[in-house]
C-alpha atoms as one frame of an Amber mdcrd trajectory, in Angstrom:
protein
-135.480  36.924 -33.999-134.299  35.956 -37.489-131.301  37.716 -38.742-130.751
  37.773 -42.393-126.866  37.539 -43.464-125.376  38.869 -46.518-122.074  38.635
 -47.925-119.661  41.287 -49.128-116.334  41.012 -50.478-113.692  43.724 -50.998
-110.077  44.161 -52.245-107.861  46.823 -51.162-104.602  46.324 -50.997-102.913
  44.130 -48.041-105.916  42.026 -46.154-104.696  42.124 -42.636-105.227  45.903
 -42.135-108.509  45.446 -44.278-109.789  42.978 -42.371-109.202  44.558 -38.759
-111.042  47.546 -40.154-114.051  45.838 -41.520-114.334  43.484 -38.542-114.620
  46.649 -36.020-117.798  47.953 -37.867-121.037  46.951 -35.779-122.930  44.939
 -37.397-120.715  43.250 -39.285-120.786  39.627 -38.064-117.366  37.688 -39.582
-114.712  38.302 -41.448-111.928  36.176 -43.334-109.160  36.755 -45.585-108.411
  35.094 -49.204-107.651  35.314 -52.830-110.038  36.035 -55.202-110.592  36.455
 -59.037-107.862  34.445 -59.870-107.475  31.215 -62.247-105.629  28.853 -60.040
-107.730  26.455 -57.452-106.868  26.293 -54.116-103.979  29.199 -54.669-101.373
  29.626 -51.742-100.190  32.736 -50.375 -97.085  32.073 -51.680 -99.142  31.303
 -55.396-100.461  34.889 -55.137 -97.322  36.736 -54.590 -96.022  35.570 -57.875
 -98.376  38.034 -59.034 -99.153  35.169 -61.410-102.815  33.902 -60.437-104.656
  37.044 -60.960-106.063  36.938 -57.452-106.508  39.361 -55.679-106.263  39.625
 -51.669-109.675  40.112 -50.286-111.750  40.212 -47.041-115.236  38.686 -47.573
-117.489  39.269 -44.524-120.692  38.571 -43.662-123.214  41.194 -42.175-126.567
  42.168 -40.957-127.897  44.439 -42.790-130.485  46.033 -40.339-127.361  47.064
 -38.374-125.265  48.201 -41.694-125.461  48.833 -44.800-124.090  48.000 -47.740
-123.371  51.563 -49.009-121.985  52.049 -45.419-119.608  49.358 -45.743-118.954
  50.867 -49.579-117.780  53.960 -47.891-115.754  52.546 -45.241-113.838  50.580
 -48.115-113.454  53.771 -50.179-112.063  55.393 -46.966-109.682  53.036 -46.232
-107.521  52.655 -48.836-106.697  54.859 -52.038-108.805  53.670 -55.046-106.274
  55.410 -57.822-103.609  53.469 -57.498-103.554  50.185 -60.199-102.207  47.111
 -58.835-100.465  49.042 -55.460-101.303  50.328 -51.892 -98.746  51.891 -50.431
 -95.597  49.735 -50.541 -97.379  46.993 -51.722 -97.561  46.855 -56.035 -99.070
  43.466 -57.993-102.361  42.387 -59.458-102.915  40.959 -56.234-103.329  44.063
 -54.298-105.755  45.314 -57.130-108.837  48.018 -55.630-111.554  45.620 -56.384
-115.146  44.969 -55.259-116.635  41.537 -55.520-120.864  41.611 -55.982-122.889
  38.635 -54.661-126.151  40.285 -55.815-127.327  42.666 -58.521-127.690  45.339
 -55.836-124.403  45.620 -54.684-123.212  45.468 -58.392-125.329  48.871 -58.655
-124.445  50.032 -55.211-121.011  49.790 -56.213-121.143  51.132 -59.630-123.066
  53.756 -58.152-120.926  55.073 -55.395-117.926  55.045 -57.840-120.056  57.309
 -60.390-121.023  59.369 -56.531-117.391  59.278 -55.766-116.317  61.090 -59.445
-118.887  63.164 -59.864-117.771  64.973 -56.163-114.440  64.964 -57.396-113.121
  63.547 -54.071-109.938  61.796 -55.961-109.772  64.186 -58.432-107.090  64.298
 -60.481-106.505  60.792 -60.055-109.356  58.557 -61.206-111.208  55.810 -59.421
-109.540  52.537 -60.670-111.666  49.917 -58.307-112.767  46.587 -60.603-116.434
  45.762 -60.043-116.277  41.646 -60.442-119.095  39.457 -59.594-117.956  37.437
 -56.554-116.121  33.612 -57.979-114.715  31.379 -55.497-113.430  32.442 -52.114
-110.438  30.832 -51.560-109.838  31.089 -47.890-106.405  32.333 -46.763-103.664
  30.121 -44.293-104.725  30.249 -40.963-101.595  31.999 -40.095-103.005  35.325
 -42.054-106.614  35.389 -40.378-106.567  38.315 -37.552-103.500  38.767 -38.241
-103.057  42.157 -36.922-105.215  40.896 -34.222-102.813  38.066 -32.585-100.179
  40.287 -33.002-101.796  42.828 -30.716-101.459  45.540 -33.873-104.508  48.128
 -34.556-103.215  48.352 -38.145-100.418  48.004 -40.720 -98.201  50.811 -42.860
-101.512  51.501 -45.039
C-alpha cells in the first residue's frame, strides 16, 4: 500500500508547543522545528532571536492525507494559537513568532486563503482581524537538535501558550 506524503508548514508563535500539538494529530507522520522566511542561510536559534533574520519559527510536517486533511490541519493551527496578534503569542513578541502559513502547492495557498476569508466572514476573531502571512514555503532551515520534541524530552504536554 502506497502512501502519498505531503508537506505542510505553519508558524504560530513558539515551535515547541506547536509542534507537540501537530505531532499528536493521526495521520500526521513527522514533525520538525525551524526557521523559515528569513534572509540568512543556515540561521541559528540564537540568529532568530535577534529578531533580525526575518524568520519565522515554524513546524513543517509531513502527512497522509487519506488520514487528514489539509483544511483539518488548517483548523487545528487556527485553534491553537491566536491569529490577531502581529509579531507575538502570548509572552513571546518578534517577527519571528509571526502567525504565518507556508504553501508547498497551489492548493494549500487557496486552502489557506480560503479558511482565513471562512474564518472572517464567521466573525470568530472579530474585532480583532486575522493577521496570518500566506508565504509560499522557501528553505526549511532545520532547528538545533536540542529544540526538536522539546516539550517531549522534557516530559511537558505543552508550554504557557
Amino acid at each position: 500500500m502506497f502512501m502519498s506524503i505531503e508537506k505542510a508548514t505553519f508558524g504560530a508563535g513558539c515551535f515547541w508547543g506547536v509542534e507537540a500539538t501537530l505531532a499528536a494529530i493521526p495521520g500526521v507522520t513527522a514533525t520538525a522545528v525551524g526557521y523559515e522566511g528569513g534572509q540568512l542561510d543556515r540561521p541559528s536559534y540564537k540568529d532568530v532571536c535577534t529578531d533580525q533574520t526575518g524568520h519565522a519559527e515554524v513546524v513543517e510536517l509531513d502527512f497522509d492525507p487519506a488520514q487528514v486533511s489539509f483544511e483539518q490541519l488548517l483548523d487545528q493551527f487556527f485553534a491553537l494559537h491566536d491569529p490577531t496578534t502581529l509579531n507575538r503569542q502570548g509572552p513571546d513578541w518578534g517577527t519571528q513568532y509571526r502567525s504565518a502559513i507556508f504553501f508547498h502547492s497551489p492548493e494549500q495557498e487557496a486552502q489557506a486563503r480560503a479558511k482565513i476569508d471562512q474564518l472572517t466572514a464567521e466573525g470568530r476573531f472579530k474585532p480583532k482581524r486575522i493577521v496570518t502571512k500566506v508565504e509560499a514555503a522557501q528553505t526549511f532551515w532545520r532547528a538545533e537538535e536540542y529544540h526538536q520534541r522539546y516539550l517531549e524530552k522534557r516530559g511537558q504536554g505543552s508550554c504557557h501558550i
